[in-house]
C-alpha positions in Angstrom: -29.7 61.5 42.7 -28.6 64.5 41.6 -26.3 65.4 45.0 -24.6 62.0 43.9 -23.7 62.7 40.1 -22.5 66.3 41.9 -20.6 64.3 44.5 -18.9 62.3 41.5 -18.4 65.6 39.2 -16.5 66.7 42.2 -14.0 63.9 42.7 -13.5 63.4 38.6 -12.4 67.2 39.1 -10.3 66.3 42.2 -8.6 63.3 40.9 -8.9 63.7 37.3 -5.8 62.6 36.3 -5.7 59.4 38.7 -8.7 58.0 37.4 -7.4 58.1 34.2 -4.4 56.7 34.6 -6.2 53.8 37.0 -8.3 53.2 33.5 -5.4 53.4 31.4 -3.7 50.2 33.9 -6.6 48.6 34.2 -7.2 48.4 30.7 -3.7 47.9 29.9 -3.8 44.4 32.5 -7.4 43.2 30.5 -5.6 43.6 27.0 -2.5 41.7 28.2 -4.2 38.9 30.2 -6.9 38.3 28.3 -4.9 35.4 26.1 -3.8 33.8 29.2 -7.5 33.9 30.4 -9.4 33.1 27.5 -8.2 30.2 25.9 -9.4 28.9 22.1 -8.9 25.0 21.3 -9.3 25.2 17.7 -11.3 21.6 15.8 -9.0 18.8 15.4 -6.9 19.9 18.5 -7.3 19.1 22.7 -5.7 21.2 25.5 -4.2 20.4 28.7 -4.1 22.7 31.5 -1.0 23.1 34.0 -2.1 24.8 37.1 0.7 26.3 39.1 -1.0 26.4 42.8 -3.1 23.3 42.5 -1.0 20.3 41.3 0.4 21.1 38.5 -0.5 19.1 34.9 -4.0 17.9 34.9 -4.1 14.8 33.9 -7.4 13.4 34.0 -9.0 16.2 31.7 -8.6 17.0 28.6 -10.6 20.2 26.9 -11.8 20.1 23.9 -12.7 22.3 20.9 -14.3 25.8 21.9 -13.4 28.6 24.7 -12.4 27.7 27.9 -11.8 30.4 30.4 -8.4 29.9 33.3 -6.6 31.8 35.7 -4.0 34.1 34.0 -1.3 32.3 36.3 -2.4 29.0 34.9 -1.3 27.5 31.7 -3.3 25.7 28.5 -1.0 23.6 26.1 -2.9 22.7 23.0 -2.5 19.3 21.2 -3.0 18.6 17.6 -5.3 15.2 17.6 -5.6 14.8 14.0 -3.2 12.4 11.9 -0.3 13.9 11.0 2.7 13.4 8.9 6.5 13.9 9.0 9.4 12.5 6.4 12.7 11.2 7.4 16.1 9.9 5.9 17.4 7.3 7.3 20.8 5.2 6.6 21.1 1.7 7.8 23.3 -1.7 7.8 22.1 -4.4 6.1 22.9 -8.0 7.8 26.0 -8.6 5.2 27.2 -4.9 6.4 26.2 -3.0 3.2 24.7 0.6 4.1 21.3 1.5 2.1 19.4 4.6 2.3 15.3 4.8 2.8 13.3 8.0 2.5 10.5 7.5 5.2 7.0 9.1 5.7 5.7 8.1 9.2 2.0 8.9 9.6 0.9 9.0 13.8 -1.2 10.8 16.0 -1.5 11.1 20.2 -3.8 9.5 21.8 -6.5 12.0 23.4 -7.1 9.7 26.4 -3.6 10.1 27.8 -2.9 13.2 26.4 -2.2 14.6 30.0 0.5 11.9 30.1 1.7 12.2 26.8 2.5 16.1 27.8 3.9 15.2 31.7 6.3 12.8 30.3 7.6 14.0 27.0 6.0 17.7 26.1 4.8 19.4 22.5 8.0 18.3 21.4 7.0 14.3 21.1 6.9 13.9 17.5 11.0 14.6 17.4 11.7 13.1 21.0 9.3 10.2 20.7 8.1 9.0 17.4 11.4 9.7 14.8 13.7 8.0 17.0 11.5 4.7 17.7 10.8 4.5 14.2 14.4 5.1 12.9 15.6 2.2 15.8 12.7 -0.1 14.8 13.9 0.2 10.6 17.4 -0.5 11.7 16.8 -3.5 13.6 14.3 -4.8 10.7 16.5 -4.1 8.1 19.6 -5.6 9.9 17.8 -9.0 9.7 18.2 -9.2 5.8 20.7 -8.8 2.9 20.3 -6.3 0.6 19.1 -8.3 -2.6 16.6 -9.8 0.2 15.5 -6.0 0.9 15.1 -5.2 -3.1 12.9 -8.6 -3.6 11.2 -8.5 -0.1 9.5 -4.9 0.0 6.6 -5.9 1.1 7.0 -8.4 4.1 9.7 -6.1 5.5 7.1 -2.8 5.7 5.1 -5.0 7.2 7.4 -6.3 9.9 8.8 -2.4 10.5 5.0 -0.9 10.7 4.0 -3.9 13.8 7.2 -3.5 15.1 6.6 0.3 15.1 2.9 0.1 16.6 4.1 -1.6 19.6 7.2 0.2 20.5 4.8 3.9 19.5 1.9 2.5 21.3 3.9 2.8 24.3 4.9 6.2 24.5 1.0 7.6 24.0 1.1 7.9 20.6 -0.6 5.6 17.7 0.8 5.1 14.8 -1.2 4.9 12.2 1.5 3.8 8.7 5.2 3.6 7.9 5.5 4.4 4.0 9.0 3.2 2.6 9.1 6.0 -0.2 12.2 5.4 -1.8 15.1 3.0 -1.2 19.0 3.5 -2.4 20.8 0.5 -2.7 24.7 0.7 -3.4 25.6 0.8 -7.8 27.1 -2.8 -7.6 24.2 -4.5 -5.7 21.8 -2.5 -7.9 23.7 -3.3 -11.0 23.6 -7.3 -10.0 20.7 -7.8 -9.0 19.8 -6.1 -12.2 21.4 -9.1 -13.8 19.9 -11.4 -11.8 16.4 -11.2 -12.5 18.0 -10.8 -16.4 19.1 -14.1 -16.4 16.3 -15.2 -14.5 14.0 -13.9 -17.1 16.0 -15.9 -19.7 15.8 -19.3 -17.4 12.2 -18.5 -17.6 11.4 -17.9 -21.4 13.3 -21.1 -22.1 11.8 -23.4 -19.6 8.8 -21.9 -21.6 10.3 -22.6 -24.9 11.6 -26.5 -23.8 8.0 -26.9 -22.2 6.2 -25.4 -25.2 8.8 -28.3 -27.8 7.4 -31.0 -25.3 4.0 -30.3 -25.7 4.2 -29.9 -29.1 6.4 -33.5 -29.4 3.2 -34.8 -27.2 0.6 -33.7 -29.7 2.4 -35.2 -32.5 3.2 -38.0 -30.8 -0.3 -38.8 -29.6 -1.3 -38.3 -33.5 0.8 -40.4 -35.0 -0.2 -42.9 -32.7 -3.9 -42.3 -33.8 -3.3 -42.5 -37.5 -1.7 -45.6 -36.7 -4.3 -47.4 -35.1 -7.1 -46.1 -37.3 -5.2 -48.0 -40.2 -4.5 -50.8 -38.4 -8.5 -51.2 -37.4 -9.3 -50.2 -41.6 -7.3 -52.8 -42.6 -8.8 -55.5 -40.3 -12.6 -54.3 -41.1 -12.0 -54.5 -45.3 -12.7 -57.6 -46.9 -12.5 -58.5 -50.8 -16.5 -58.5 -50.3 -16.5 -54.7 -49.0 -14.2 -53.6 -51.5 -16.8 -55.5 -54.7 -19.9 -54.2 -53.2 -18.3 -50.7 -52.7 -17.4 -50.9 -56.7 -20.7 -51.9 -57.7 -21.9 -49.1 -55.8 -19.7 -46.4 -57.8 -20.5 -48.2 -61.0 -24.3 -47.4 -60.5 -23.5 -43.7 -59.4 -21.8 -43.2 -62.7 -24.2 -45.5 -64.7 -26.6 -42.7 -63.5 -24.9 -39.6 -64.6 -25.2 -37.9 -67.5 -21.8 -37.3 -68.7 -20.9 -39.6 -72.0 -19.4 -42.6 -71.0 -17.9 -46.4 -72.1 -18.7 -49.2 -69.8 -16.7 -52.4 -71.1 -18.7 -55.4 -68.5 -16.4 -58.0 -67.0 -12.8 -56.6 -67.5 -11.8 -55.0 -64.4 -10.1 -57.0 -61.8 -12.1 -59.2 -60.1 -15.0 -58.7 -62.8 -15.8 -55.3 -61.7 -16.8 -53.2 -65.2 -14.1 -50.7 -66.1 -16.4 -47.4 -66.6 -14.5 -44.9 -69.8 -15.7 -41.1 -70.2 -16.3 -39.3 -73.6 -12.3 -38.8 -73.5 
């Protein structure tokens, strides 16, 4: 043992200065390949590997989160999988030629099972090659379809429409789509300013079909009523007899015969012989 660390003393002192600069190279490679070797796929995010002797993209595969070790002459291109966001201003004809503008926020994310496709086919670059112009061609085709009062009345049914529309043509390209949001829309002053007047006026037409149905039901009630009052008389007036109306006197003659108030009861002058009944006045 000790003739071997003598035999290694020696050659350090031979070739001193090539070992070190061997170590200095070799350290020197290790510092500068070591990203291209050792490759992190941070959460939320999925990698695809390009291999440059052995077929190029890898399609079947994709890494996940964690460290993931390659050839330095290989390649890892990392994908973010969450759902992710991106706003966009578009200006469009409506179908009676009027231009509009719409501030968009398109919400999408790739999908990790064709991810290798998704970055054969297109590249990192998808979101601006790929998802803003299907999206801007699917609002002007939507939006084409309708007038611009139709647009300002119809909100609604036509974010619906754009956001199917947009699935299916996104869907297509390896990405899903996940919402279209119509932030803001900018119609022209004049349409603005009448179809301002429009719903005015039909706010008036409203209140007075309110007020003219409001009179009728109130006509009704009165109506009905009347009619009531009417034939509640009309039955009164068959049901009283002369009889009824003597035995009904008779019956307030006794009442007051009965109270204690001073009174003057003169017996047989009232009409039909009913007593005429005087107080203490």
């Amino acid at each position: 043992m000790k003739k071997f660390f003598n035999y290694l003393g020696r050659i350090w002192k031979q070739n001193r200065l090539k070992l070190v600069v061997t170590f200095l190279v070799i350290l020197f490679l290790f510092v500068y390949l070591l990203p291209h070797i050792l490759i992190f796929v941070e959460p939320g995010e999925g990698a695809v590997k390009w291999r440059r002797f052995s077929g190029g993209t890898q399609i079947d595969r994709v890494y996940g989160e964690g460290s993931h070790v390659i050839w330095p002459w290989d390649k890892m291109y990392i994908y973010n999988l969450r759902t992710q966001e991106i706003s966009d201003s578009v200006d469009v004809l409506t179908h009676n030629g009027l231009s509009i503008h719409l501030d968009l926020s398109v919400r999408f994310f790739p999908n990790r099972s064709i991810l290798g496709l998704l970055h054969k086919n297109v590249g990192p670059n998808y979101p601006s090659i790929i998802v803003l112009p299907e999206i801007e061609h699917v609002v002007r085709t939507v939006i084409g379809q309708y007038r611009a009062e139709e647009i300002y009345t119809a909100q609604n049914a036509i974010v619906e429409k754009i956001v199917s529309e947009s699935y299916r043509e996104i869907e297509e390209r390896f990405v899903n789509l996940d919402d279209v949001l119509i932030r803001k829309i900018v119609l022209p002053e004049t349409i603005q300013n009448a179809i301002q007047r429009k719903i005015e006026q039909q706010q008036l037409v409203q209140e007075f079909d309110y007020r003219l149905q409001s009179s009728m039901k109130e006509a009704q009630r009165k109506r009905i009523e009347a009619e009531g009052i009417s034939n509640y008389n009309q039955i009164i007036g068959q049901s009283i007899t002369e009889e009824i109306l003597k035995f009904k006197g008779i019956e307030a003659t006794q009442e007051l015969a009965k109270s204690e108030n001073a009174k003057v009861v003169v017996i047989g002058s009232g009409k039909d012989g009913l007593p005429i009944i005087l107080g203490n006045q």
